[in-house]
C-alpha positions as CSV (number, residue, x, y, z in Angstrom):
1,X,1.7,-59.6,-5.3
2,X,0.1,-60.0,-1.8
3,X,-2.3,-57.8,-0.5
4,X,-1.4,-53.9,0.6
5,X,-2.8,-53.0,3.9
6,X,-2.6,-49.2,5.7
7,X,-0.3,-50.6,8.1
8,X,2.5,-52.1,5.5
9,X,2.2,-48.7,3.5
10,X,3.1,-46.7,6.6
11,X,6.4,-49.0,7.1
12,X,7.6,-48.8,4.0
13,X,6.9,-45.3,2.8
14,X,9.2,-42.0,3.4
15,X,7.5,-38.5,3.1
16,X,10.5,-37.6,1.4
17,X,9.0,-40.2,-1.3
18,X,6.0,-38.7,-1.3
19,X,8.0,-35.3,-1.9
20,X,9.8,-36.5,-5.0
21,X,6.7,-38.2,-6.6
22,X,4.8,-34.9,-6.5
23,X,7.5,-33.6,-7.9
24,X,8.1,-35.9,-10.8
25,X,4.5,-35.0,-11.3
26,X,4.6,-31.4,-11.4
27,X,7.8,-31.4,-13.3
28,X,7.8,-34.3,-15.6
29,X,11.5,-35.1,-15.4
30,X,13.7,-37.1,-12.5
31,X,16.4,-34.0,-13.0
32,X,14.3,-31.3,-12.5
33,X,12.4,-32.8,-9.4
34,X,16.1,-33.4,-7.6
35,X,17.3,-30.1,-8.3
36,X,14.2,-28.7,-6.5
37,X,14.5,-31.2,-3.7
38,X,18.1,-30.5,-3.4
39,X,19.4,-33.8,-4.2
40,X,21.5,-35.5,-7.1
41,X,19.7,-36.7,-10.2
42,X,20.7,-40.6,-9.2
43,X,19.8,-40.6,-5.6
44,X,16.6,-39.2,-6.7
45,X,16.3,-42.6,-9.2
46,X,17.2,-44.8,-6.4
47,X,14.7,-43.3,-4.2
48,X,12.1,-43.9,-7.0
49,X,13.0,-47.6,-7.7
50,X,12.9,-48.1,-3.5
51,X,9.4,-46.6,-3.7
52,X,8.1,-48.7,-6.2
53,X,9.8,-51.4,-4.7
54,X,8.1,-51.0,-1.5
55,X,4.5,-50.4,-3.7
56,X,5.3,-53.8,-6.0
57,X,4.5,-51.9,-9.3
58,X,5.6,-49.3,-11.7
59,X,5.2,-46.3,-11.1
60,X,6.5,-44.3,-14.3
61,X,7.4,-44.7,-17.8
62,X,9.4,-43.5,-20.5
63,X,8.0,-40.7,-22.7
64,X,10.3,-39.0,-24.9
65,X,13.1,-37.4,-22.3
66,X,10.5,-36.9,-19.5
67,X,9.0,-39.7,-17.4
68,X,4.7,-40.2,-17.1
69,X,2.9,-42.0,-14.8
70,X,1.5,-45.9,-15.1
71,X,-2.1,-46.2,-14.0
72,X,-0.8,-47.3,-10.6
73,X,1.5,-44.1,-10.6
74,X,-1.7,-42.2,-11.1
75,X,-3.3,-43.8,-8.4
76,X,-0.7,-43.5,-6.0
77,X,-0.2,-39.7,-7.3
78,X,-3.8,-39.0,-6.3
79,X,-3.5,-40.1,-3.1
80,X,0.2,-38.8,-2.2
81,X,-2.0,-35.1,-3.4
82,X,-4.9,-35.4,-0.8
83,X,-1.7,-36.3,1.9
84,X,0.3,-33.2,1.0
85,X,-3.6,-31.0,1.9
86,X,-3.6,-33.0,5.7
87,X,0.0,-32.3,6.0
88,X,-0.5,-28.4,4.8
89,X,-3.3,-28.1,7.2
90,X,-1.9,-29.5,9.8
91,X,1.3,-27.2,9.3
92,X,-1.4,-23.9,9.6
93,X,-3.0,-25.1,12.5
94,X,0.8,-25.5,14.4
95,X,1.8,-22.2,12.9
96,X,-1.1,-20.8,14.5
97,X,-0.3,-22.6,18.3
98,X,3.5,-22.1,18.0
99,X,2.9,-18.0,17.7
100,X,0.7,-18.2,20.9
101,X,-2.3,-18.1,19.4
102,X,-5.4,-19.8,18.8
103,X,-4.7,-21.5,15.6
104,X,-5.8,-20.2,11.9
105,X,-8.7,-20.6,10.1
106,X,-8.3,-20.4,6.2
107,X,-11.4,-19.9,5.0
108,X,-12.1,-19.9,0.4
109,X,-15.1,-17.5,-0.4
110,X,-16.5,-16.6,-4.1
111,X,-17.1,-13.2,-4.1
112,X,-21.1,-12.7,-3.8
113,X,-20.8,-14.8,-0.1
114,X,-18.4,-11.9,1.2
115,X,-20.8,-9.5,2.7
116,X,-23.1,-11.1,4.1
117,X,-23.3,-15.2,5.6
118,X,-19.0,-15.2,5.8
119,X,-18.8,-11.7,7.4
120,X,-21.3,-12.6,10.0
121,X,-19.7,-16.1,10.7
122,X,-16.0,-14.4,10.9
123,X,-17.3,-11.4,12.9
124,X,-18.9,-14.0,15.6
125,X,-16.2,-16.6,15.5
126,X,-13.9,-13.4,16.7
127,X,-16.1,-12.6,19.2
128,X,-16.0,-16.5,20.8
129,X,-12.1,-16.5,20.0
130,X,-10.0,-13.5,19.6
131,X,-6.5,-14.9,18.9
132,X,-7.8,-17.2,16.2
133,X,-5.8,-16.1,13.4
134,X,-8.6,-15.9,9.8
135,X,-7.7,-16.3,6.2
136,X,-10.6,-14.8,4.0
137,X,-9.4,-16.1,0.1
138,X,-11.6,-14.5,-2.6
139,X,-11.3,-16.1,-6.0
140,X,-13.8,-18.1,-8.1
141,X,-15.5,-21.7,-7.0
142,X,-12.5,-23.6,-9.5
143,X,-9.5,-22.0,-8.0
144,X,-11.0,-22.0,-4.5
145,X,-11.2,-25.9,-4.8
146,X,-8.1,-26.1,-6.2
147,X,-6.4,-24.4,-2.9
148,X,-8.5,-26.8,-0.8
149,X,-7.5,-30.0,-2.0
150,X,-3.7,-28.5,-1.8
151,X,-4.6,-27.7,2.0
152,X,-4.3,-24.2,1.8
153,X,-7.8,-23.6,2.6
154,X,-9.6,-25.4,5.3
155,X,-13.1,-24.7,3.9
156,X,-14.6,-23.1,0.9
157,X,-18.0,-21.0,0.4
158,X,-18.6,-21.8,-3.3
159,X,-19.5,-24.2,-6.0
160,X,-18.3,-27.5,-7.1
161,X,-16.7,-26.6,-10.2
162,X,-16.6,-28.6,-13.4
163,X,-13.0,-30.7,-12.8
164,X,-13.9,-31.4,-9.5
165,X,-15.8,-34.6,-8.3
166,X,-18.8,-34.3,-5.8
167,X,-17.4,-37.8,-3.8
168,X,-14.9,-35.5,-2.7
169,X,-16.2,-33.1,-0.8
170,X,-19.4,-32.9,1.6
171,X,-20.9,-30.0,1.6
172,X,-24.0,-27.4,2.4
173,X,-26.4,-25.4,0.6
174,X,-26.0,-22.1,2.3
175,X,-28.1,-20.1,-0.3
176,X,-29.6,-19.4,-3.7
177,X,-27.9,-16.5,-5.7
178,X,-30.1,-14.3,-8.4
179,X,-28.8,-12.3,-10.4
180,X,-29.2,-8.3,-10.6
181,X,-29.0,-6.1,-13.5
182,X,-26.8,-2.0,-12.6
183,X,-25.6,0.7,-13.9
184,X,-24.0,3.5,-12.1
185,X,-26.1,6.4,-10.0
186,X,-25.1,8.9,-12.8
187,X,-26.2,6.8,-15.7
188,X,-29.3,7.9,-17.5
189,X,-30.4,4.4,-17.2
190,X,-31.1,4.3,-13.0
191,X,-34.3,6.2,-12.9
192,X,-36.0,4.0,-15.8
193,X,-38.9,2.3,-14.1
194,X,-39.5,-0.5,-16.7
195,X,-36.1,-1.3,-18.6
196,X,-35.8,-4.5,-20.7
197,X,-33.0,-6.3,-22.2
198,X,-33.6,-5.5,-25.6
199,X,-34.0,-1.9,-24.5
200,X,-30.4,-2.3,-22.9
201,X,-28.4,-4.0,-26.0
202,X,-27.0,-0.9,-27.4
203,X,-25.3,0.0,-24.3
204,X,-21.9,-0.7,-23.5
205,X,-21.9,-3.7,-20.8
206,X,-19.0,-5.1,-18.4
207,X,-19.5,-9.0,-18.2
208,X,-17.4,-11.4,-16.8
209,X,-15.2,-13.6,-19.4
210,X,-16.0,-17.3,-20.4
211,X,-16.3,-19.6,-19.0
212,X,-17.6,-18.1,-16.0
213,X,-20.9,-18.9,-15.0
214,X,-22.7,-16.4,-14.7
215,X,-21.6,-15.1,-18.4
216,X,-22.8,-18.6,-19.3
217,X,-26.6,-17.6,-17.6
218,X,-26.9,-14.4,-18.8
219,X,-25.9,-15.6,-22.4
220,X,-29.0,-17.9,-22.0
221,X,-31.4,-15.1,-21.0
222,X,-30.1,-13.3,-23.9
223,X,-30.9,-16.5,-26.3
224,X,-34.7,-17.4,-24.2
225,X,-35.5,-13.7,-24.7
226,X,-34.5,-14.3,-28.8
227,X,-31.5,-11.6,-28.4
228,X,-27.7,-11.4,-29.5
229,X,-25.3,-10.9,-26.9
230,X,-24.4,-6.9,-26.2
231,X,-21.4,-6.4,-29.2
232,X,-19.9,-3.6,-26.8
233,X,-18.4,-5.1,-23.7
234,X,-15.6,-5.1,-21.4
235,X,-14.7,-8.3,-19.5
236,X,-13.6,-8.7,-16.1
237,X,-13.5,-11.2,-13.6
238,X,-13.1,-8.5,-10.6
239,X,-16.4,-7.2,-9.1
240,X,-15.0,-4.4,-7.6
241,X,-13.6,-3.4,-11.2
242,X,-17.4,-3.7,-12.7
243,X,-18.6,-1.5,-10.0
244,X,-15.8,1.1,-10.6
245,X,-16.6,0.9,-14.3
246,X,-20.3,1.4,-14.2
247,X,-19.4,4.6,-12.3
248,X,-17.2,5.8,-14.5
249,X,-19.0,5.7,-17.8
250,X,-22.4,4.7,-19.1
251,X,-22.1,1.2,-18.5
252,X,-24.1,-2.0,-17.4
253,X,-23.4,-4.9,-15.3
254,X,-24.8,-7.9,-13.7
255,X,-23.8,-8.7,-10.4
256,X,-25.1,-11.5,-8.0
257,X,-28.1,-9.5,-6.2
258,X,-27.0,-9.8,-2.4
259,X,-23.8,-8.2,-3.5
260,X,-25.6,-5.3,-5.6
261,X,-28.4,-5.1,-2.9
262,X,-25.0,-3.8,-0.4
263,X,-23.3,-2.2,-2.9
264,X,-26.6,0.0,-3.7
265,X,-27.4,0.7,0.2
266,X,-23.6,2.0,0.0
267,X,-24.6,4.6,-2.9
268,X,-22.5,2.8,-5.6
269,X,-24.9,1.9,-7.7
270,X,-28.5,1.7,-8.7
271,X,-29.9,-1.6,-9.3
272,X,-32.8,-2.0,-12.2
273,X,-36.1,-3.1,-11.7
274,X,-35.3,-5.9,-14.7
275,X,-36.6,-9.4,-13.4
276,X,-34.4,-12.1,-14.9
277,X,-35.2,-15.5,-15.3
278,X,-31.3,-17.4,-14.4
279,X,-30.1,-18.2,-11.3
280,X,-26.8,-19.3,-10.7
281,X,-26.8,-22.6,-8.7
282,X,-26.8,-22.7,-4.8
283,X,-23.7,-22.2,-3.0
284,X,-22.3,-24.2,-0.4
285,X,-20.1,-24.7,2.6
286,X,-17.4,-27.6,1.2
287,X,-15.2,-29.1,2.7
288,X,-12.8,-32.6,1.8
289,X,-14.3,-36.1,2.9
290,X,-11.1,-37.5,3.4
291,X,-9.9,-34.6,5.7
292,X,-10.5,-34.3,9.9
293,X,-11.7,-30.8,10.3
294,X,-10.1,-28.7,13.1
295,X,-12.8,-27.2,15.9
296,X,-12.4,-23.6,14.1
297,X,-13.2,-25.1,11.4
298,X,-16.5,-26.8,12.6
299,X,-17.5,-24.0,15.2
300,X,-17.6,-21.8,11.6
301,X,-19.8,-24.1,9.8
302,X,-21.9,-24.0,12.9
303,X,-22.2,-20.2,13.1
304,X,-22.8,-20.2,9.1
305,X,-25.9,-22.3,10.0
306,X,-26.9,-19.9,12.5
307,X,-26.5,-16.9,10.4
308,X,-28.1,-18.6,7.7
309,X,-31.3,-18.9,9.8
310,X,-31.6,-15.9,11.0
């Protein structure tokens, strides 16, 4: 076999290609990824053996009915994935010039970033560029990164989950995140002026589900302290659920503290005066190596900075 180079690879390779090995991915079998590209089962086989005709390897294997990939086919799947995110990106940013416009920004966000460094850094970015169309995603750090190595996203204010690797990104520290006990304004609870955990275990709590993480640090300042977990809970991953809950009955909550300092200036809650000893790591502005980042995009990161240092 002689030796690939970038400039062979961009001869011999169809994006339609590309297309049906993502699909033979997703799908597992040659039928299904046809039907879904609109093609018969055999050209689809004829475009595969052409593909890994052009590569010099095999791509797939028999397994059972359904096809999986060889090593190379893994190889040449994880590359074909980071193509389809330049290609989705670059579709956004036409989108965004073909309506007249100033382009789109699609911007990831984990839910404790929200009011404060990404509404600053949207609300300026406005201000310098008016017909720049913004996409604000709120979802946790895993899914976020998910949507940005699709392309969806163009930059993400989170965490790099477990699943993802760190080569693959570069990214920021934008700030630490602490965590803050609440209950709602009614509950008996907000005037205490020297609550403790153990003094809290009998009451009913809202906590988000495993494996999230900051049920995974508030386990471990339930085990440091020498406590069981709270038996009566609800779980939810939606914030704004947790602060609806808290209000509505007796309840207690932890919620990252910049997000439960705002919520309390709003009158929605009353945060305790109950130090505790986890942090949830740093998050960070990420965005993929491997991808050219639009001027939006950098002019964002730049006003995160300045907001940041404020």
């Amino acid at each position: 076999m002689k030796p690939m180079s970038a400039r062979h690879l961009l001869q011999r390779l169809r994006f339609r290609q590309v297309a049906l090995l993502l699909a033979l991915q997703r799908l597992g079998t040659l039928r299904a990824a046809a039907s879904e590209l609109g093609m018969t089962q055999p050209a689809a086989t004829q475009m595969l053996q052409e593909l890994e005709a052009a590569l010099e390897l095999p791509l797939f294997e028999r397994a059972g009915r359904g096809l999986r990939p060889t090593p190379a086919g893994t190889a040449v799947m994880a590359h074909f994935e980071g193509l389809q995110g330049s290609l989705e990106a670059l579709a956004r940013t036409l989108e965004g010039l073909s309506e007249g416009g100033g382009g789109v920004l699609a911007v990831g966000c984990i839910p404790a970033s929200s009011p404060t460094l990404l509404v600053q850094a949207v609300a300026a970015l406005k201000r310098e560029r008016p017909l720049l169309k913004v996409r604000i995603v709120t979802e946790t750090s895993d899914h976020l990164l998910d949507l940005l190595d699709q392309g969806e996203l163009d930059l993400v204010i989170g965490r790099i989950a477990e699943g993802h690797a760190h080569g693959n990104y570069d990214s920021t520290v934008l700030a630490s995140e602490p965590l803050s006990v609440v209950v709602g304004r009614r509950n008996s609870r907000a005037h205490e002026s020297a609550p403790t955990l153990q003094g809290l275990l009998r009451d009913p709590w809202v906590l988000q589900p495993r494996p999230s993480p900051m049920r995974e640090l508030l386990e471990q300042e339930f085990r440091l302290q020498g406590l069981d977990m709270p038996r009566n809970l609800v779980e939810t991953a939606s914030m704004h659920t947790t602060v609806f809950l808290i209000n509505e009955a007796p309840m207690v909550a932890v919620l990252p503290a910049a997000l439960a300092a705002r919520h309390e200036a709003d009158g929605l809650l009353r945060v305790l005066p109950l130090q505790l000893h986890q942090a949830l790591e740093p998050y960070r502005a990420i965005v993929p190596k491997q991808r050219p980042l639009g001027a939006a995009a950098q002019r964002f990161l730049e006003l995160l900075a300045a907001a940041l240092a404020a």
